[in-house]
N, C-alpha and C positions, 0 to 999 in steps of 0.2 A: 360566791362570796356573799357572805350575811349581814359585813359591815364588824367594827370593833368589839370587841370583848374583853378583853383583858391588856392591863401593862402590868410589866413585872419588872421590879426596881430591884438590882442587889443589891446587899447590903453585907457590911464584915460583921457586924455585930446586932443579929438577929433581933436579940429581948429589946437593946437601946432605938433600933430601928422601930420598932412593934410600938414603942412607946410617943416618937416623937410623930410617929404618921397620925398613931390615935389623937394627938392633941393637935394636927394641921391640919387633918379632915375633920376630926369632932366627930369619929366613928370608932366604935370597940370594934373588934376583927370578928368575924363569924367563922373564923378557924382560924387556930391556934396550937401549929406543932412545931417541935423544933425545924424540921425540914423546908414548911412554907406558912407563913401568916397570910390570910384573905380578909379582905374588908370588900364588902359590897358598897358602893359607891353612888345609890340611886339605879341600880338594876345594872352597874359598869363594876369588873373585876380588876383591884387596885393589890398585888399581888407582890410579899414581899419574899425573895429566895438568900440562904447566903448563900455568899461567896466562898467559894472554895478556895481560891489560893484570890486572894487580892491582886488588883489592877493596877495600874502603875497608873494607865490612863484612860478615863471614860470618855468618849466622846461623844457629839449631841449631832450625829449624822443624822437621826429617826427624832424628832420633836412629838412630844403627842400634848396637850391641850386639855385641862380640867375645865368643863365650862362654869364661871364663876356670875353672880351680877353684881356684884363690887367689886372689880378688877384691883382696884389700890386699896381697899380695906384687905382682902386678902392678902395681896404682897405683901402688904406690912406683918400682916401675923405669922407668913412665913418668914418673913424675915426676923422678927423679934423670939422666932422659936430657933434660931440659929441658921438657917440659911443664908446663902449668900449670893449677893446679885447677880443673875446671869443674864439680864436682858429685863432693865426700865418699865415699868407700863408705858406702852406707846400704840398713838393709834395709826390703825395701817387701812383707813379709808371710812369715811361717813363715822357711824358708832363704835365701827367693829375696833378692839382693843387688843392686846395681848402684851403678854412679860412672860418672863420665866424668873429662876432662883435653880441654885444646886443646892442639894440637902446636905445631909452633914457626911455625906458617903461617896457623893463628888456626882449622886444624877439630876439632868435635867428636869425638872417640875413645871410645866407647862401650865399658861392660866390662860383666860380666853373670855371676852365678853362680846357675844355676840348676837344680838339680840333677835336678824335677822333669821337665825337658825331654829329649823324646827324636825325634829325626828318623825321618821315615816311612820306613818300610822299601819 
């Protein structure tokens, strides 16, 4: 194991999806088909597929974590882009933070401020 690379979000509606990611990360996609939209993420693949038949119901068994350094500036803009709360900023020990939001497609959106973390060199 090499560590994380990629999350992959469904989505019912592919173009609307493409659109609201680009304005909640502030990133154009660096691929762009009907099949799969990618946005590179700061060197992390943020990866969007549709859905084939729709879900009745998503669940948030797998959490994963965009590391952010304004944990409540961020919730707010995903929130004000139409998400909807799934878990407060709340801190879980010293600095470390986190919340999440559901997008408009029913996934988990993981945020994370953790200032103690540092990627391996």
């Amino acid at each position: 194991m090499q560590g994380l690379r990629t999350t992959i979000y469904k989505v019912s509606n592919l173009s609307e999806a493409k659109s609201w990611y680009l304005k909640a990360f502030r990133k154009e996609p660096y691929f762009d088909e009907s099949f799969y939209v990618g946005f590179n993420i700061k060197g992390y693949e943020l990866g969007l597929l549709p859905e084939e038949k729709e879900t009745s119901k998503k669940t948030d068994n797998v959490l994963l974590y965009w590391s952010v350094e304004d944990i409540q500036k961020v919730y707010n803009h995903l929130i004000e882009l139409g998400a909807l709360e799934h878990e407060k900023p709340t801190n879980v020990g010293g600095k470390l933070m986190i919340a999440s939001v559901l997008d408009p497609w029913q996934n988990v959106i993981g945020i994370i401020f953790n200032p103690d973390f540092n990627l391996p060199k």
